[in-house]
N, C-alpha and C positions, 0 to 999 in steps of 0.2 A: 712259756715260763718254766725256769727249773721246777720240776716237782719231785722232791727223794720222800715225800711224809707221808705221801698217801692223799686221799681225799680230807680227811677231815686236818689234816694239818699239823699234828700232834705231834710231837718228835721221841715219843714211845710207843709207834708201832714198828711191828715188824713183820715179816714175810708168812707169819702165821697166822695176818688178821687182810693183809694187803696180794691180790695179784702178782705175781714177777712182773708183768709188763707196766702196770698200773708206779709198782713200786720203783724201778730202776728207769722208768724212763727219765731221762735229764736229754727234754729237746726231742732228738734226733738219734740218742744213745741206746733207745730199747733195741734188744737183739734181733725182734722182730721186724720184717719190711727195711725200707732206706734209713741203714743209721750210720752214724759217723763212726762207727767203727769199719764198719764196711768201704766206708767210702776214705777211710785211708790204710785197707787193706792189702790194694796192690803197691803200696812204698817200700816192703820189703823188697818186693821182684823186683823192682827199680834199682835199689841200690841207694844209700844215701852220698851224695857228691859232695865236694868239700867246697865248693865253688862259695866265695859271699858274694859276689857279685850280682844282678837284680836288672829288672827293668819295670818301670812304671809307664801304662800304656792307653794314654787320653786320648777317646774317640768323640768327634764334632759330630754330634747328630745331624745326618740330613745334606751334609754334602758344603764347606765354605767353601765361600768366593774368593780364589787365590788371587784372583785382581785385583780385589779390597784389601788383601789384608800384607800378604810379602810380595806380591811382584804387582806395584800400580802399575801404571800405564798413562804417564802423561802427557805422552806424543799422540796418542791413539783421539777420534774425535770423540764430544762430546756425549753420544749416545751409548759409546764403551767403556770412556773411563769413568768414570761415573763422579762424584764432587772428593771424592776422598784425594788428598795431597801426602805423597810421599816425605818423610822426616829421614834426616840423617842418623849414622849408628854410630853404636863406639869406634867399628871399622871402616875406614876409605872406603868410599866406593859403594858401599851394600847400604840401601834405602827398602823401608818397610812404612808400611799406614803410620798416618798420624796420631791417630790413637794408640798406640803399641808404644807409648814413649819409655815405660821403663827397660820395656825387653829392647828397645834402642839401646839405650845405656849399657846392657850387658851383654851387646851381639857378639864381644871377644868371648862368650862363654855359650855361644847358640850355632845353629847351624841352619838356618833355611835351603827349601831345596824347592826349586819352582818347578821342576818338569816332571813330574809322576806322573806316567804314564800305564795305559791297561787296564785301567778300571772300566768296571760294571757299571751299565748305566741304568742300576735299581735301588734305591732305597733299601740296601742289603747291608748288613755289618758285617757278612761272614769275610768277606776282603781284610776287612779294617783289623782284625782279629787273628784270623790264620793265613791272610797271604798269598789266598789262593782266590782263585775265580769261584763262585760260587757256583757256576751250570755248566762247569767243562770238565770232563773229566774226574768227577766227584766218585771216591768208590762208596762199596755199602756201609753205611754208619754215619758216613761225612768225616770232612776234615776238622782234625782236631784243632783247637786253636792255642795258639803259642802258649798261654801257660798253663793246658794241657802237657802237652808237649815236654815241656821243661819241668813240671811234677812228675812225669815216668822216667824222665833219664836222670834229675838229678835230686829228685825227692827233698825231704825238707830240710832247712838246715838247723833246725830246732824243732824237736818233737813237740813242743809243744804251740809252734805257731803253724799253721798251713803254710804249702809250698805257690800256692796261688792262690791268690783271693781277689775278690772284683766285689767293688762299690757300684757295680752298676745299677742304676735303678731300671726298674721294670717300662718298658717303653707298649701302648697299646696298641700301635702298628708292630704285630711280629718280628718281622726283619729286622729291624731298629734292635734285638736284643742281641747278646752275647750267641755265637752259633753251638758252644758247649763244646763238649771233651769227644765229640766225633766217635770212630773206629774206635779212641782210647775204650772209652765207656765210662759208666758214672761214676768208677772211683780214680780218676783224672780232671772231675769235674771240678768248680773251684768251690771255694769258701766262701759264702755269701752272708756276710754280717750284717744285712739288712732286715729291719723290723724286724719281728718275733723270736730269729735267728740270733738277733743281739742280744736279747732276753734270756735264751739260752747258754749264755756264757758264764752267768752270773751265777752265785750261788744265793738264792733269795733265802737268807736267816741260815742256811745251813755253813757249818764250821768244815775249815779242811780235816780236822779228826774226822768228825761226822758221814763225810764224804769219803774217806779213806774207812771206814769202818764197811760203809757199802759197797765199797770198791772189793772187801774180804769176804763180804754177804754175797757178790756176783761169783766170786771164783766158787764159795759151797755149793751153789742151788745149781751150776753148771757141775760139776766134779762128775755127779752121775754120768750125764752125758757125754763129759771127754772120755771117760773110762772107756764107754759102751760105741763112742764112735770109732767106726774103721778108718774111715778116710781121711784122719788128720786133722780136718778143717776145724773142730773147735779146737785144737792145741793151737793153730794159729791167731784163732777168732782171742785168745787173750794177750797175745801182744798187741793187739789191733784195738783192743778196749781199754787195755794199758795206757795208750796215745791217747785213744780218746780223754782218759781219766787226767792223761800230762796236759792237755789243754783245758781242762773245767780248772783242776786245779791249779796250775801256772795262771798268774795275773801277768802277763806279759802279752798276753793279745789282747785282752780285755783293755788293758791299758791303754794299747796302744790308738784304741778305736775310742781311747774315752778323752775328748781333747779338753777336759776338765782339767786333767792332768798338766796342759799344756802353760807354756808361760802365756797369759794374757796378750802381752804385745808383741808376741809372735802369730796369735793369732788375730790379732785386729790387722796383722799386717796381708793377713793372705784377703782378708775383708771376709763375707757373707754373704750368705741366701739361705734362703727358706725352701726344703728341701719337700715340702708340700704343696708347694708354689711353682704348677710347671706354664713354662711361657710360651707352650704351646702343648695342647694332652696325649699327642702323641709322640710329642721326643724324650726328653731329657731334664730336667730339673736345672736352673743353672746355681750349683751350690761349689765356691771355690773353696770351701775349708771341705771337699774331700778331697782337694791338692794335698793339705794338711797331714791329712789320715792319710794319704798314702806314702810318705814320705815317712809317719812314725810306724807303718805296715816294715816298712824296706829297712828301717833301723829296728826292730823286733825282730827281724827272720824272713818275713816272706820275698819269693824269689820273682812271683811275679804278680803286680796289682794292675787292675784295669779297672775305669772308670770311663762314666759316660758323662756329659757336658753338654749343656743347651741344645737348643734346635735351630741348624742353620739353613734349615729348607724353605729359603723367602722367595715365591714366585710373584710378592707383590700382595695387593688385596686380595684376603679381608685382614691380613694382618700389618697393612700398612706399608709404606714405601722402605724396602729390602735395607736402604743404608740408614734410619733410622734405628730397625733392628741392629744390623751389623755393629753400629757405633757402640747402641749399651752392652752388646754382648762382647766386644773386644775390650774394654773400660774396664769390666770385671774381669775377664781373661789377663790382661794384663797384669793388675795388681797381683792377681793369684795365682800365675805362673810365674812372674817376677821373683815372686816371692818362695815359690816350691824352691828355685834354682838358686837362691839367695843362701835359700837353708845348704843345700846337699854342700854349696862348695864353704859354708860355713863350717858343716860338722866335717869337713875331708872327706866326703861321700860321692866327689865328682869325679872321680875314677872307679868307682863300683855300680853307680845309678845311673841306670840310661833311660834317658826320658823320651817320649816320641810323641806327637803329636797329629793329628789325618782326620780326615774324613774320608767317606765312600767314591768322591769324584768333585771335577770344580765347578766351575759355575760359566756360562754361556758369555762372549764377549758382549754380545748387543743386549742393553738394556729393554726388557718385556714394555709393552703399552701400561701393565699395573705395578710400573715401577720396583722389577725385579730381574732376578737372572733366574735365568731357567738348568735345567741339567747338562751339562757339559763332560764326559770322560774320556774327551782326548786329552786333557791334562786337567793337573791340580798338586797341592799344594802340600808339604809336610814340613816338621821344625823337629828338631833333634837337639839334643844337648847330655850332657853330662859321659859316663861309661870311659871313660879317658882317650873320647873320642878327638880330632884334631879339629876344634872349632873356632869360630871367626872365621867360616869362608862360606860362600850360596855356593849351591849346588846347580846345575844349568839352566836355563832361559827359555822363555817361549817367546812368541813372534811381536810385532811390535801393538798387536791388537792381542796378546795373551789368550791365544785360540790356540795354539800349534806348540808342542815343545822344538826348540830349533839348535839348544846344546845341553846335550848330555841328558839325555831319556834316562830315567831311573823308573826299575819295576817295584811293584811289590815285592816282589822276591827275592830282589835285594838290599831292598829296605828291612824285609824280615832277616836274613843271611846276615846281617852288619848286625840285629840284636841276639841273636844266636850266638854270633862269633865274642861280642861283647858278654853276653854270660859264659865262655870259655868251650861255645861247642860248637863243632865245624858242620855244617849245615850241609856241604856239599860229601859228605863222606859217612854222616849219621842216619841210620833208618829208625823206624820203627815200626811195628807188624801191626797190618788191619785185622778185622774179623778172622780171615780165610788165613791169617797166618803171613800174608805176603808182604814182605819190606818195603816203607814209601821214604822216599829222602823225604827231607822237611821242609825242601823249598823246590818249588817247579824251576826246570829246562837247566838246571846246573848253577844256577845263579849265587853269585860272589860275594862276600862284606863289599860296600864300595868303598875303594881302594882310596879315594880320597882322604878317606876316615880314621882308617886304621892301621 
């Protein structure tokens, strides 16, 4: 919780009755250990980019069944295709699950792509995230992931909102979380407005004078020290507290995380979940109003949101037969992805926001004995939309049992490469320096935006 008063609470102490650290922490903001000033220290070296462009980056815990859900399979027998019946789209020709009726409706504004190939066959997010294989090739630090990545090149576009922020909740199988800022290091890591951290936004009782009075009490009790330091570092440590102070003070990310704010039946349209309520304890929460929140993230400033969603790891009992699960969890998906893409091309946001959609790998053609699919990563499944990319068309096909991609293999790497390019940076020609100094492009083996797209 913000604390500027001290222990007993009083709003007439000062720095001659209270600790410095005691007294200025707000959060994460004491000078001491990991604070937020620190951790948007390196945005100077960055450079701030003019770019408004954004992408919002929903990860399927645990791996969907692209044969359930965009590429059925009704020729295939009875033990593969499983009971799900393909539905028509807005477009000729492109059939998607039955349950997915509204994003039927709006396929002239989506893009399905059945043939993702190259995935890892582990319960790993680092794929889902950065793009990369997680056990090939990994230098020291790890690969950063994408909005890493795009907070060092093109830093924030309002100082006072982060230039990455993730709604992701905390997953209790490790892998299942965000793989973090890599080689970047932790101040490319993102913004995490979850529990205690959203606490810290606010200012409990305390006034912006208030807060601006201690923002002149931080520059005194420091003075000595800038004076007396050689090495610069505290002359920059107060532009970097400065930011911090533009974010307590600015209600424009606070805001945007506070869907109180929001019109009511906008948000009954994205529907609900109980974000304490996970439908299985080691994935993901299924809560669709963080669709919501990320969409008023991407209209406040930030450039890049990632979010986690349900758990789609059904091998079957004890969690009961796979397309049970699948149905409630695409019902809700529906509504609330419906509804994200409803918003962006409502506000004029469907040429700046690019939405993606994946998991870590698909799902086995032959139905398990406990009425499930098992791990599949010769192919699987991703959905795109908005970034003013060229939609209303699938992306290539797998075989007639949904085992094999058979047109048009698409990599990770150029699935990542196509949102690079959509926030305005060329993937194939952009580095940036690991540990040791040495330049990594930001997508493996040279890989392209797909040209279908863009």
């Amino acid at each position: 919780m913000l604390n500027l008063l001290g222990s007993s609470g009083g709003s007439n102490r000062f720095c001659d009755r209270v600790s410095r650290r005691e007294f200025l922490k707000i959060g994460g903001l004491g000078l001491s250990g990991l604070s937020l000033p620190r951790l948007l220290a390196a945005e100077q070296r960055a450079g701030i980019g003019k770019s408004n462009k954004s992408v919002i980056l929903i990860y399927l815990v645990g791996g969907p069944p692209h044969q359930d859900i965009l590429d059925i399979k009704t020729a295939a027998p009875r033990e593969i295709a499983g009971p799900f019946r393909p539905i028509r789209t807005k477009v000729p020709g492109i059939e998607i699950c039955e349950h997915l009726p509204r994003l039927a409706g709006m396929m002239d504004k989506l893009v399905p792509i059945r043939s993702v190939v190259g995935a890892q066959d582990d319960h790993d997010a680092t794929q889902c995230f950065t793009g990369r294989h997680p056990k090939i090739g990994v230098p020291s630090g790890g690969w950063p992931q994408l909005g890493s990545v795009v907070s060092q090149l093109q830093g924030p576009r309002d100082p006072s909102v982060p230039p990455f922020v993730s709604l992701c909740y905390t997953a209790t199988h490790g892998p299942y979380n965000e793989p973090g800022p890599g080689f970047l290091g932790v101040a490319r890591d993102s913004f995490r407005p979850m529990g205690r951290a959203r606490d810290d936004m606010v200012l409990q009782g305390i006034t912006g004078d208030q807060l601006g009075n201690r923002k002149a009490l931080l520059a005194s009790l420091d003075r000595f020290r800038r004076e007396t330091d050689t090495s610069g570092k505290m002359h920059g440590m107060d532009a970097f507290t400065a930011q911090a102070m533009d974010i307590l003070t600015s209600s424009r990310l606070a805001d945007a995380l506070d869907l109180s704010k929001e019109d009511p039946k906008v948000v009954a349209r994205y529907g609900t979940g109980d974000e304490k309520i996970h439908i299985d304890e080691n994935g993901a929460p299924r809560v669709p109003q963080s669709f919501l929140v990320a969409r008023r993230l991407v209209e406040a400033g930030a450039r890049v949101v990632t979010l986690n969603y349900s758990k789609w790891d059904w091998h079957g009992h004890p969690y009961g037969s796979c397309f049970d699960r699948c149905q409630e969890d695409l019902t809700v998906l529906d509504k609330g992805f419906s509804a994200l893409i409803e918003d962006l091309h409502e506000r004029g946001l469907d040429k700046e926001v690019t939405v993606a959609v994946w998991g870590e790998f698909g799902r086995t053609p032959l139905i398990n004995k406990n009425v499930g699919r098992d791990h599949w990563p010769r192919v699987a499944c991703a959905l795109l939309a908005g970034g003013g990319m060229k939609t209303g068309q699938v992306i290539g096909a797998t075989d007639r049992l949904g085992g094999e991609a058979v047109e048009r293999p698409v990599t990770f790497g150029e699935l990542f490469a196509t949102l690079y390019h959509n926030l305005g940076i060329d993937a194939s020609r952009t580095t940036v320096p690991d540990l040791n100094g040495r330049p990594h492009y930001l997508v493996d083996d040279g890989a392209l935006p797909l040209a279908e797209l863009v």
